[in-house]
C-alpha positions in Angstrom: 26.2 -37.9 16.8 29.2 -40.1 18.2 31.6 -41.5 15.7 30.6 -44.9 16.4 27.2 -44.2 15.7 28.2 -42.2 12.7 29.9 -45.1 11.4 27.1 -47.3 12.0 24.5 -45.0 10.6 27.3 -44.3 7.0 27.1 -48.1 6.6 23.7 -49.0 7.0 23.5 -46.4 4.2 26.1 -47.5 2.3 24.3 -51.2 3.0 21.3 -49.6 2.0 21.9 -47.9 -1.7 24.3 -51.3 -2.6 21.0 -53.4 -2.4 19.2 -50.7 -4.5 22.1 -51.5 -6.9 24.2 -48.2 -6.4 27.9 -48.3 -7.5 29.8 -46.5 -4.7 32.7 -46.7 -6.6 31.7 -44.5 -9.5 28.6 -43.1 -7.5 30.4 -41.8 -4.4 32.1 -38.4 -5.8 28.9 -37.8 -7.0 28.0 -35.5 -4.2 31.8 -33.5 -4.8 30.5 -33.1 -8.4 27.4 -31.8 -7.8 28.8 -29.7 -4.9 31.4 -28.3 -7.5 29.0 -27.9 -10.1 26.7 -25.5 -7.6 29.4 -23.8 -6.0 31.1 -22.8 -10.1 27.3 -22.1 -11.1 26.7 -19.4 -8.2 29.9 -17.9 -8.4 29.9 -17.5 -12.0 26.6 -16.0 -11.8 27.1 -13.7 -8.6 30.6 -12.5 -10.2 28.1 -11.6 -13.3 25.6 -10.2 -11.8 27.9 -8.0 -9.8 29.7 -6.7 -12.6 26.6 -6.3 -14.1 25.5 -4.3 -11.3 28.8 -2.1 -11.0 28.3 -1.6 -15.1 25.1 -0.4 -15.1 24.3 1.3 -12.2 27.6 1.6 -10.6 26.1 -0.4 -7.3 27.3 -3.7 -6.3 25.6 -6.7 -5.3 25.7 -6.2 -1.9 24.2 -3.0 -1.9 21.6 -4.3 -4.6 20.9 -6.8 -1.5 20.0 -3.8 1.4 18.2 -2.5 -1.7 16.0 -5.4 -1.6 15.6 -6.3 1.5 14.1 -2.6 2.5 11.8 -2.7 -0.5 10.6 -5.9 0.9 10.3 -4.6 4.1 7.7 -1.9 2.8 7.8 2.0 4.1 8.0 0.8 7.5 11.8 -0.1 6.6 14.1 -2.7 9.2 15.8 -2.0 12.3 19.5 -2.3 11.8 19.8 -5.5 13.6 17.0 -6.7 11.3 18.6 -5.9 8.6 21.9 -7.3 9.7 20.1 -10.4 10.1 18.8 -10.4 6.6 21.7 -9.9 4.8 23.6 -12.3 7.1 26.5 -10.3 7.6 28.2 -8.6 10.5 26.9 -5.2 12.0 30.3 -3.8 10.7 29.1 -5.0 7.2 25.8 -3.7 7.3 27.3 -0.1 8.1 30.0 -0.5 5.8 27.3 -1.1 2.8 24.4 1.3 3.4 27.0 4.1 4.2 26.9 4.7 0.4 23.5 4.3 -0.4 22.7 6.6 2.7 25.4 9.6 0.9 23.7 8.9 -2.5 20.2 9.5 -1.2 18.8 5.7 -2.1 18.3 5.1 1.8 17.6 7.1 4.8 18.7 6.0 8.6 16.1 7.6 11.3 15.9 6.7 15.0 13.2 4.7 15.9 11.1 5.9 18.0 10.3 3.2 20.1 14.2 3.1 20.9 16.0 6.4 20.0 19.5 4.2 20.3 18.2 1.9 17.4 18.4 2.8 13.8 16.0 2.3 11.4 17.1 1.9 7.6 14.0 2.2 4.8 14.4 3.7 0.8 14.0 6.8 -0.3 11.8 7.4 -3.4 14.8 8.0 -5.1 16.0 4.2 -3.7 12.7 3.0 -4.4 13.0 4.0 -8.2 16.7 2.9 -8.5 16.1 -0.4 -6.9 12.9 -1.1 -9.4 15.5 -0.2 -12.1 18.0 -2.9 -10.9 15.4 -5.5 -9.5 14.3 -5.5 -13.1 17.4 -5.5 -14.7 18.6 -8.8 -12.4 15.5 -10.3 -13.4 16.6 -10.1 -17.3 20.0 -11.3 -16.4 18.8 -14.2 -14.3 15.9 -15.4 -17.4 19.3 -15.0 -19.9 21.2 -17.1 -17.8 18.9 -19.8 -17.1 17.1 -19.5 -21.1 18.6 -23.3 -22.2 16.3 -25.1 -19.6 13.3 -25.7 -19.7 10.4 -24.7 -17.1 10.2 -28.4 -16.2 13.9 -28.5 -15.6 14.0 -25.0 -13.9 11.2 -26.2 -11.5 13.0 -29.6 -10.8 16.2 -27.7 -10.0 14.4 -25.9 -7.6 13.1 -29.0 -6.0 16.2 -31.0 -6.0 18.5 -27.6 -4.6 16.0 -27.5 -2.0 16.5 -31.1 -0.8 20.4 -30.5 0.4 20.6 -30.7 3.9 23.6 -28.2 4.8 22.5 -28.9 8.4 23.8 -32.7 8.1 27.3 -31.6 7.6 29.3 -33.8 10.5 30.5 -31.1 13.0 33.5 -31.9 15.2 33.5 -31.9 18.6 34.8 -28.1 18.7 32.2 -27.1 16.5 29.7 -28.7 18.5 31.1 -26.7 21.7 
């Protein structure tokens, strides 16, 4: 989207919520708020989690992350691109965090056999077990954390986190390059 059109399209919205009666000038941090709100929410959770993680198992949340993602994968397991793609990380990453779980016996890396130069990661039963342990552990953690609302609120969280559109986020020129 131009600038000029950006403009134009920002003030027909502004135009638009002023008719509806919106205050812009106590209403337009709003969206900082909220943003700040979400981003101190997740964090504090994540950094909880994780030293939960580390605590109790002596795993992080990263590898408690390739731990779930091959248990959803099934037996089958995820090519290591997949898997990359999954955790949304770099290749470097994805080698850098199953190299432990490999050495502790929780996952196994075979060739596939379709492509010997691919790798295929997928848990061990020893992963499998370990990872039923955490998933169920992070699911006691998450209920404790969210106890004070309501399954009302909980499910109009949902809704309402779902409608952010991180997509609309103006991109420079350079970005759009």
């Amino acid at each position: 989207m131009s600038c000029k059109r950006g403009r134009r399209f920002r003030r027909r919205a502004v135009d638009h919520h002023r008719r509806r009666g919106v205050d812009f000038v106590t209403d337009d941090r709003e969206a900082v708020r909220a943003w700040l709100a979400l981003l101190s929410a997740s964090r504090g959770l994540e950094k909880a989690v994780d030293a939960g993680f580390r605590n109790r198992f002596g795993h992080s949340i990263s590898r408690f992350d390739v731990l779930s993602a091959l248990d959803r994968a099934g037996p089958e397991g995820l090519r290591a691109g997949a898997l990359t793609e999954r955790l949304m990380v770099s290749d470097g990453a994805t080698t850098q965090v199953t190299a432990p779980l490999i050495r502790e016996g929780l996952v196994k890396r075979t060739a596939d056999p379709r492509d010997g130069r691919a790798a295929i990661f997928s848990l061990t039963k020893k992963g499998v077990k370990i990872f039923a342990d955490m998933a169920a552990e992070h699911r006691a953690w998450i209920d404790d954390a969210f106890a004070s609302l309501t399954p009302a609120q909980l499910k109009t969280l949902r809704r309402l986190l779902s409608e952010i559109e991180p997509d609309k986020i103006a991109r420079t020129k350079k970005d759009a390059a």
